[in-house]
C-alpha positions as CSV (number, residue, x, y, z in Angstrom):
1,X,27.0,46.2,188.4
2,X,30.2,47.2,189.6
3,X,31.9,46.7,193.2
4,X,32.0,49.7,195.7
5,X,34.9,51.3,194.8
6,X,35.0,52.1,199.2
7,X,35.0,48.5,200.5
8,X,35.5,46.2,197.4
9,X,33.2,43.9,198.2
10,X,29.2,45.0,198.2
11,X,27.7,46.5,195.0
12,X,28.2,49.6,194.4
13,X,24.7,51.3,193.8
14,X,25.4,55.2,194.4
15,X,27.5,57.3,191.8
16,X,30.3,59.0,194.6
17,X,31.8,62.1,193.5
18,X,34.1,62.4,196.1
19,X,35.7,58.8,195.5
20,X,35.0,58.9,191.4
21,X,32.8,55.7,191.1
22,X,30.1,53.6,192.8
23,X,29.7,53.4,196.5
24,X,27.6,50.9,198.2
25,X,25.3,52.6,200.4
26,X,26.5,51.1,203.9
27,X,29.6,52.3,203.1
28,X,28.0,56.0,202.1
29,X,26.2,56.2,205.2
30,X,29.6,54.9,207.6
31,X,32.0,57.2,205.6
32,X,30.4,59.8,204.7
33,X,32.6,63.0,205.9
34,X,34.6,60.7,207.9
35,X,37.2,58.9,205.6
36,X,35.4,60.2,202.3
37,X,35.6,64.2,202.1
38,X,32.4,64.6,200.2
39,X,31.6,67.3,197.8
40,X,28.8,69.5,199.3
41,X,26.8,68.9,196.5
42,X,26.6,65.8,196.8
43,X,22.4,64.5,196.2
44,X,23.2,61.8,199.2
45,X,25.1,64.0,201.7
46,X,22.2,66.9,201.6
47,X,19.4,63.9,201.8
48,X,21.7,62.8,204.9
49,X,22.0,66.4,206.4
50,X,18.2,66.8,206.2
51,X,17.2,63.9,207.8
52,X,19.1,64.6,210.6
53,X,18.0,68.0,211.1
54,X,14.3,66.8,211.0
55,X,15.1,64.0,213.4
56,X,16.7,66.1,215.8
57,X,13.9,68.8,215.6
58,X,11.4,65.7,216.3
59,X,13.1,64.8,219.0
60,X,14.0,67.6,221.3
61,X,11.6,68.9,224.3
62,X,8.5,70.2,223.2
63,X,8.6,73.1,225.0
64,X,12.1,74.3,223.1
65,X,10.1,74.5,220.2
66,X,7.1,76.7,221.5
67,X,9.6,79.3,222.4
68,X,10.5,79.4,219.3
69,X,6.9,79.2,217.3
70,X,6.1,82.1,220.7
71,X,8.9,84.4,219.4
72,X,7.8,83.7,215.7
73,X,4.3,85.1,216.2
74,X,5.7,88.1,217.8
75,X,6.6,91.3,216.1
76,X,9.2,91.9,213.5
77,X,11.9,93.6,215.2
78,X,11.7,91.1,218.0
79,X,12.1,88.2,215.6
80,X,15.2,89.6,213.6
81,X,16.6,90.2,217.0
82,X,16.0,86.2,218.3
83,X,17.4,85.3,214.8
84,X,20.5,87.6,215.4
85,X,21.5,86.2,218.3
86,X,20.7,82.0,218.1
87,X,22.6,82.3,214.5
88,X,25.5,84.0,216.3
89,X,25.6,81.7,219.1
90,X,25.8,78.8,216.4
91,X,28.1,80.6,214.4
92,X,30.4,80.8,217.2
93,X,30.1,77.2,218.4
94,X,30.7,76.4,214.7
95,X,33.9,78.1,215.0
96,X,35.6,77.6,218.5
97,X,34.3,74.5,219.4
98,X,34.1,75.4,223.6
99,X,30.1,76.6,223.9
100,X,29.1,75.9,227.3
101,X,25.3,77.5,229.5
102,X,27.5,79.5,231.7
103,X,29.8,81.0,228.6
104,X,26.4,81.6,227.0
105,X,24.7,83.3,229.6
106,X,27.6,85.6,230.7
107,X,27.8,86.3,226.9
108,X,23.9,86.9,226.8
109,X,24.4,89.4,230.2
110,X,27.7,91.2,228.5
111,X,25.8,91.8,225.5
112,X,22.7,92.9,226.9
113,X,25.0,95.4,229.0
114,X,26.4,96.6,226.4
115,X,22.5,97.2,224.8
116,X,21.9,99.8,228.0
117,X,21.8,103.2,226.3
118,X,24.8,103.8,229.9
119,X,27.8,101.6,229.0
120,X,29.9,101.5,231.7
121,X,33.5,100.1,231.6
122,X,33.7,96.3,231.6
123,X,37.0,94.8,233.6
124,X,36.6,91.2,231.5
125,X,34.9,91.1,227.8
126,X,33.9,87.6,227.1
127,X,35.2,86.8,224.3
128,X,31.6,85.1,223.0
129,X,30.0,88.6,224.2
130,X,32.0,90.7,222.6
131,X,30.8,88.2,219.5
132,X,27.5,88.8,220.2
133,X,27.9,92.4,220.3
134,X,29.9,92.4,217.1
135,X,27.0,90.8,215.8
136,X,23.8,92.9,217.0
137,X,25.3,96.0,216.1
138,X,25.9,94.9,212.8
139,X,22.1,94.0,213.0
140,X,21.3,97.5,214.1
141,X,23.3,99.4,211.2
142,X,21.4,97.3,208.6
143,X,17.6,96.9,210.0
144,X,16.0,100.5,211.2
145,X,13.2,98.4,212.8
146,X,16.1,97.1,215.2
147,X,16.8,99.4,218.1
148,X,19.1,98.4,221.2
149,X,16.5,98.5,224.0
150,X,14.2,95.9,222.0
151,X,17.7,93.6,221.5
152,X,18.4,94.1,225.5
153,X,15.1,92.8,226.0
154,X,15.1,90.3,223.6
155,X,18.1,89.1,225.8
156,X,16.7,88.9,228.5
157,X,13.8,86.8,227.5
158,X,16.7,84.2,226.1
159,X,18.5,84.0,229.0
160,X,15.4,83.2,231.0
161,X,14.9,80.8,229.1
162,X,17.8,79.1,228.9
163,X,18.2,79.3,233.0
164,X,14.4,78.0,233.4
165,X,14.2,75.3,230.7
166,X,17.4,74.4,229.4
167,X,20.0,72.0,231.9
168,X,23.2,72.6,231.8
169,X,23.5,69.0,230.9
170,X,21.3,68.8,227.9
171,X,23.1,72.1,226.8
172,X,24.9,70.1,223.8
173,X,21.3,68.8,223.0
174,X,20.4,72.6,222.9
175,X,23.5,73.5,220.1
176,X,21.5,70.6,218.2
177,X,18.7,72.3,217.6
178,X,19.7,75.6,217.5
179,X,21.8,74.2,214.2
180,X,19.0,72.1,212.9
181,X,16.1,74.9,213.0
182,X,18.8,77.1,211.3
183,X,20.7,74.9,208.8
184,X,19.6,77.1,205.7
185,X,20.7,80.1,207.3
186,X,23.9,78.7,208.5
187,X,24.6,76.2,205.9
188,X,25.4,76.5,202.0
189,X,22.1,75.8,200.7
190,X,19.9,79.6,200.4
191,X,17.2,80.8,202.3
192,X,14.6,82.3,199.4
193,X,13.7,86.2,200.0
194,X,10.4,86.4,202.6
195,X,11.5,83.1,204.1
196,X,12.1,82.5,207.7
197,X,15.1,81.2,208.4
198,X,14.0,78.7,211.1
199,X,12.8,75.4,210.1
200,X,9.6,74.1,212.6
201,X,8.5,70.8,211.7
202,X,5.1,69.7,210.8
């Protein structure tokens, strides 16, 4: 057996595409997307990528996850709304890197302004509402059963939430999960047609 083509020393057990040979799997697990830029087909780096999402949805409060099995069980516009707006939140995080609870929930308020059927002028657009926004009415041009007073409500319900049961101090915790229930969604692997795109463990 050949040495790990990473450190030299161990054997190398693991066929590494990103490094053309074998990789021992300390050095796989230590390097992986850090110093080796891994292919995202890699077999090891999507085994890696799921057992992190399932430990982080088996270790966040119980109660994050009954508000999302609650909005799951209710109607169909109202989930395709919830969906909407925790991809887009992740999307953005994704992207800018500078997510905080209050840039949230003035981006949740913003947005479920701008759902009234009365805008009125704004003197400041947040820059994640006006995401948001982007985002819901892209929802509403594409699913009839969407309308904006269900989305303003749908608000709402989210940014009670987050103000009653999400610290701004576990709010990074929050992001977690949020990416973890929708890593197919968000990822490169496809959701199948009829899925949901949430993952809820068992």
């Amino acid at each position: 057996m050949s040495a790990c083509v990473h450190c030299r020393g161990r054997k190398g057990k693991r066929t590494c595409p990103a490094l053309n040979g074998k990789i021992c799997s300390a050095c796989c697990g230590e390097y992986r997307l850090v110093e080796i830029q891994c292919p995202s087909d890699c077999q090891y780096l999507d085994a890696h990528e799921t057992y992190q999402r399932r430990r982080t949805l088996n270790h966040v409060p119980p109660i994050w996850l009954r508000r999302v099995v609650g909005y799951e069980r209710k109607g169909p516009a109202d989930q395709l709304a919830m969906h909407e707006i925790q991809m887009a939140t992740c999307r953005y995080d994704a992207d800018k890197r500078r997510l905080d609870l209050q840039t949230v929930q003035e981006g949740l308020e913003f947005a479920r302004r701008r759902m009234s059927l009365i805008e009125t002028p704004e003197a400041f657009v947040p820059p994640f509402g006006e995401h948001l926004v982007r985002n819901l009415d892209e929802l509403i041009k594409k699913q009839s059963l969407v309308d904006r007073e269900g989305i303003r409500q749908v608000l709402e319900e989210i940014s009670r939430h987050l103000d009653a049961e999400v610290p701004a101090d576990q709010f990074e915790g929050y992001l977690k999960f949020l990416r973890a229930l929708y890593a197919n969604q968000l990822g490169p692997a496809a959701r199948k047609p009829g899925d949901s795109p949430v993952i809820i463990p068992g």
